[in-house]
Each structure stands twice: as C-alpha cells, then as structure tokens.
C-alpha positions as CSV (number, residue, x, y, z in Angstrom):
1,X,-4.0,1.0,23.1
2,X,-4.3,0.2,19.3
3,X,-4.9,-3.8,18.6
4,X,-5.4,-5.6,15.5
5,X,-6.6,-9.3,15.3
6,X,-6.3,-11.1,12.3
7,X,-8.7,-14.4,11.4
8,X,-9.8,-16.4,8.5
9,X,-6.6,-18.0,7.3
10,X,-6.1,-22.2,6.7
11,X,-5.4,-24.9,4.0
12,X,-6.9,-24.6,0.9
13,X,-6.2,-26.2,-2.3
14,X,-4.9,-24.5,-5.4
15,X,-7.5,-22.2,-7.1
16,X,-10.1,-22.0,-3.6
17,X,-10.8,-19.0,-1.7
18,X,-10.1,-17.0,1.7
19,X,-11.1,-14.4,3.3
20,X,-9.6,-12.6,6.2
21,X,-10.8,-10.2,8.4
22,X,-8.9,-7.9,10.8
23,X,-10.7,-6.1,13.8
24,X,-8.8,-3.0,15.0
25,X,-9.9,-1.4,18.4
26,X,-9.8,2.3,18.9
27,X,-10.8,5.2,16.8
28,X,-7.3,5.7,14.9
29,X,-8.7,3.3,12.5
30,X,-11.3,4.8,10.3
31,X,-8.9,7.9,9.4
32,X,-6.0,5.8,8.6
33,X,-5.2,3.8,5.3
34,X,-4.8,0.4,6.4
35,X,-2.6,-2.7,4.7
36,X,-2.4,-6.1,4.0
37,X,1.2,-7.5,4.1
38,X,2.2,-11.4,3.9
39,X,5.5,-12.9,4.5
40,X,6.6,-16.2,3.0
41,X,9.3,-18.5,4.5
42,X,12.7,-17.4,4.4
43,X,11.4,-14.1,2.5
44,X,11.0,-10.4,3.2
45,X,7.9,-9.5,3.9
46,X,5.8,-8.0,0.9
47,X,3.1,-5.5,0.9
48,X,0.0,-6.9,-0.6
49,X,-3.0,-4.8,-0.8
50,X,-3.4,-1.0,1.1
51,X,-6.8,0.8,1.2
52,X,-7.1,4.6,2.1
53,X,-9.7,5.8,4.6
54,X,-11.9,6.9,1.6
55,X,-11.8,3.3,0.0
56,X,-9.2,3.7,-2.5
57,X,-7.6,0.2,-3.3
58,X,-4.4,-0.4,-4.4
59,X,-2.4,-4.0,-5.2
60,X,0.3,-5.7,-5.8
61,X,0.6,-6.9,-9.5
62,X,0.8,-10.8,-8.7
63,X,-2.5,-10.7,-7.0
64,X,-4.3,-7.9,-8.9
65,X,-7.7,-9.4,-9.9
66,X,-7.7,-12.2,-7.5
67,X,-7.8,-10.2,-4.2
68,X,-9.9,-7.6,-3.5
69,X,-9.7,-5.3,-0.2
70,X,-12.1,-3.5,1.2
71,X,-13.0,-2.1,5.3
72,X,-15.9,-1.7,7.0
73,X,-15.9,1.6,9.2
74,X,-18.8,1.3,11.1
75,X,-17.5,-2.2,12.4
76,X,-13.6,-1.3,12.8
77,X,-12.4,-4.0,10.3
78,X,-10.5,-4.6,7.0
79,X,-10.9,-7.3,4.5
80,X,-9.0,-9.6,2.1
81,X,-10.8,-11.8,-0.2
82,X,-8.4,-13.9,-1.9
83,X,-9.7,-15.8,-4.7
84,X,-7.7,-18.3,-7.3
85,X,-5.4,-18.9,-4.7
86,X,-1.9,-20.1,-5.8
87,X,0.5,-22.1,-3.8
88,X,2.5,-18.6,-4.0
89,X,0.3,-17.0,-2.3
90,X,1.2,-19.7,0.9
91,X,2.8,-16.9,3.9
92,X,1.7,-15.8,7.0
93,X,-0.6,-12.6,6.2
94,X,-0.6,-9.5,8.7
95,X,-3.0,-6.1,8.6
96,X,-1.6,-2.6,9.9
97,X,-2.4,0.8,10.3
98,X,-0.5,2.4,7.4
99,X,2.5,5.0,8.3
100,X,2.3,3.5,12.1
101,X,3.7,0.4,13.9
102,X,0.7,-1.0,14.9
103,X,1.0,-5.0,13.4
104,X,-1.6,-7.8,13.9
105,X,-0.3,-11.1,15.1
106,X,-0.6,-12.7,11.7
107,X,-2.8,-15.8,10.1
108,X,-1.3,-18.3,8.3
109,X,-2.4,-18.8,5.0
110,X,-1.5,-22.7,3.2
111,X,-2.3,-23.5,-0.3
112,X,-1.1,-26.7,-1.4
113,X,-2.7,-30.0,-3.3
C-alpha cells in the first residue's frame, strides 16, 4: 500500500517562504514522476510543479521562478520550496505519483498580511 504524507504548510505573510515535503512509502516512488497540485477555494484544482524520475522539472507559469521542485530518492520524498509567496498562491497543496491515483492528504498553505 502506496501512502503519501504531506508537511510544511502554514501562514506566512506576503513575499515569505515555504517549503513542503512529501514522504511516499513503497518502492513505486523513485521510478515515477511525481506532482505538486494545489487547490484554492471554490476552484479546480491546478497542477503546479511535476518532476520526472530523472529530475526533470517542469512549472506552471504563475509560479516559475519562485518555486523550485526537487525529490530526494534515497529518502522517498519530494519537495516544494515556494519563495515570494503571493496571497494567490493561498490553497490547500497535494503531492502524487504522476499517471496514478495515489493523493496525499493535503497541507494548507495561507498567505495573507
């Protein structure tokens, strides 16, 4: 059984920094791509950043050269570093495996004044 824990979120103020982590049990994780996805209130949810198994990074435009993702094989986990936060960026943030159904349980993420 696949599981994917999420940490790291909270309040910051405008232009502050976050990092979240997500820890993924099992082996399926360092051959998969794995994805950041965040879901505002009342919105769809969005796909943020993705990272293949090789390191290859990809973004979405509104956060490209704020948030960087990155995974660490060796200990089963997957970053976000969010930097110059704006209060846009306020959602509740989830990892998965890419191409599977395998969903953390999400971390809020605030940003407000």
């Amino acid at each position: 059984q696949v599981q994917l824990v999420e940490s790291g979120g909270g309040l910051v103020q405008p232009g502050e920094s976050l990092r979240l982590s997500c820890a993924a049990s099992g082996t399926i994780f360092r051959l998969n791509g794995m994805a950041w996805y965040r879901q505002a209130l009342g919105k769809e949810r969005e796909l943020v950043a993705t990272i293949t198994s090789g390191g290859i990074a990809n973004y979405l435009d509104s956060v490209k050269g704020r948030f960087t993702i990155s995974r660490d094989n060796a200990k089963g986990t997957v970053y976000l570093q969010m930097n110059s936060l704006k209060p846009e960026d306020t959602a509740v943030y989830y990892c998965n495996i890419r191409l599977t159904t395998y969903w953390g349980q999400g971390t809020q993420v605030t940003v407000s004044s």
